[in-house]
N, C-alpha and C positions, 0 to 999 in steps of 0.2 A: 050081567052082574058087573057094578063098578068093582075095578081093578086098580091099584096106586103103590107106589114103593118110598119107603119112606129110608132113607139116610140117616143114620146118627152116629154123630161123631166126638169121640172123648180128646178134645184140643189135648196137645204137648207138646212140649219141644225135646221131650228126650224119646218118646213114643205117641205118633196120634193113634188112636182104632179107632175105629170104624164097623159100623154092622150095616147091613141091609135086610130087610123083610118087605113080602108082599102081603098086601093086605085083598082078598078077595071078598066083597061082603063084609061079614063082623068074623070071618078069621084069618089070622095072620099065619103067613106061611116063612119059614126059614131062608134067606136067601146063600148070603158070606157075611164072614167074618172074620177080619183084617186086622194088619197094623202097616205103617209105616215107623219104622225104627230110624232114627236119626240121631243114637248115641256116636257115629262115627265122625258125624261132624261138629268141627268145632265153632266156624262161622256163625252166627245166629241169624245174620241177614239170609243167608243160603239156606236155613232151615225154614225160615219163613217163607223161600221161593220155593222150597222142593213141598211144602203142608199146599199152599196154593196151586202145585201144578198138581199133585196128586188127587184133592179136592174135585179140580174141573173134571181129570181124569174120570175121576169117579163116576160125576155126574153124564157126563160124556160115554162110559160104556154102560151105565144104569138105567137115565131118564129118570133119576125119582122125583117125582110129584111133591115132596115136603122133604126139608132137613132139620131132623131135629138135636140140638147140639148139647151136650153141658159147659154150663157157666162157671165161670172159676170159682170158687169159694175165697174166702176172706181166711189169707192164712198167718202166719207170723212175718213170716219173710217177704217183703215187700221187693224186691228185686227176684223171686220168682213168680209173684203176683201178675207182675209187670208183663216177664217174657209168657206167662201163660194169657193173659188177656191177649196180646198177641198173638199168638199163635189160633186162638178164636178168632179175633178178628179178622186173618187170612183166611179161614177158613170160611167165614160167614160173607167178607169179600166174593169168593168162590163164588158161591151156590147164588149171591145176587147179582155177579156178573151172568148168572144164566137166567136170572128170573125165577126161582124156586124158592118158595119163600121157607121160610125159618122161624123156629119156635127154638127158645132157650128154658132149659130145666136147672135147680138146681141140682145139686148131687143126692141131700135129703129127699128131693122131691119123686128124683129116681129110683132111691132104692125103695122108696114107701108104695111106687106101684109095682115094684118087682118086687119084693118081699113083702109088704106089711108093713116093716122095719124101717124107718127112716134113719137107723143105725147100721144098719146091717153092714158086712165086712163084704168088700168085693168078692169073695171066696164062695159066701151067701148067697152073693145077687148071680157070680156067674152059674152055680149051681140048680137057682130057679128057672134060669133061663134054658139049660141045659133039658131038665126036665119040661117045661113052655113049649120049647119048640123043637125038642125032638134032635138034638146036636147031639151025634157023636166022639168029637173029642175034643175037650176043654184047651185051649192054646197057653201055652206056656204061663206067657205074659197075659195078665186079667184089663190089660189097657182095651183090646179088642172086644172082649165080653162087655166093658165100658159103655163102647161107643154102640153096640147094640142094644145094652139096655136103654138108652137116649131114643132111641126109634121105638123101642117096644112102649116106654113110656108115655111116647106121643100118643100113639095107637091106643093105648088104652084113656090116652086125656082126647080124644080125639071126640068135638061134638058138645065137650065142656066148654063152658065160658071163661072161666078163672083157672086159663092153661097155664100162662107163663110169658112172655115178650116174642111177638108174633114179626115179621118183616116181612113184605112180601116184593121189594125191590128200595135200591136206593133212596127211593120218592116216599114211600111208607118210612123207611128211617132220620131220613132230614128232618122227615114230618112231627114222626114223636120223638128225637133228640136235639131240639134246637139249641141243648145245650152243650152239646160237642158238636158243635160245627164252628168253626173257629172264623173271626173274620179277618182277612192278610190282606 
């Protein structure tokens, strides 16, 4: 029976999570469920090295076979827009400096395979997931429950055509972004 662990991870720079599941067959087994907290730091270049070392980290004691990540949303404040598109972009750095390729979900899109609801309040989604997969206790901070619903998400978009923005290494991203490749 094919075996695969899939990575999701809720980008931040005040808090990333992260969840892991195994997927055996068509079910999915509970793995961790993380955060890195980086409110102590003030630096934001140092937050973007410690999101990327923690990343490889990851991958490095997991092996997941897919990372599936949420995409920033379009919010008012454009200077946290900014540090959050980055803080993705370290992270998606990460997983294709290993070769592991990468699907991006929206937030709506997340919570509409964990709840139903493409409204739904983190509180919601970490609850479904709670019940899903059998978690005994919910982490303080709903950043972690985040970034696992981004894997469970995959998991169940997993086999669909119309997933979401796929990479499966640098060469796949130059490929379909020729318009952020800058020429110097």
């Amino acid at each position: 029976m094919q075996e695969r662990i899939i990575l999701g991870i809720d980008p931040g720079t005040t808090i990333m999570g992260f969840g892991l599941i195994k997927v055996v067959g068509k079910k999915m087994q509970f793995l961790q469920l993380n955060e890195l907290d980086l409110k102590k730091y003030s630096d934001h270049y140092l937050k973007l090295k410690l999101i990327f070392e923690r990343t490889v980290e990851l991958i490095d004691t997991h092996n997941p076979d897919e990372i599936a990540i949420e995409a920033p949303f379009f919010g008012k404040n454009v200077q946290s827009m900014l540090k959050l598109g980055r803080a993705q972009g370290v992270a998606m750095a990460a997983g294709l400096s290993r070769q592991i390729p990468i699907t991006e979900y929206l937030p709506k899109k997340i919570k509409m395979a964990i709840t139903g609801n493409g409204n739904a309040s983190k509180e919601q989604v970490a609850k479904m997931l709670q019940s899903q997969l059998g978690i005994k206790n919910l982490p303080k901070n709903l950043d972690a429950t985040d970034g696992l619903a981004a894997a469970v998400c995959h998991f169940y978009n997993s086999g669909r055509l119309d997933v979401g923005k796929s990479y499966s290494g640098w060469e796949a991203f130059v490929k379909q972004n020729p318009n952020k490749i800058g020429n110097s």
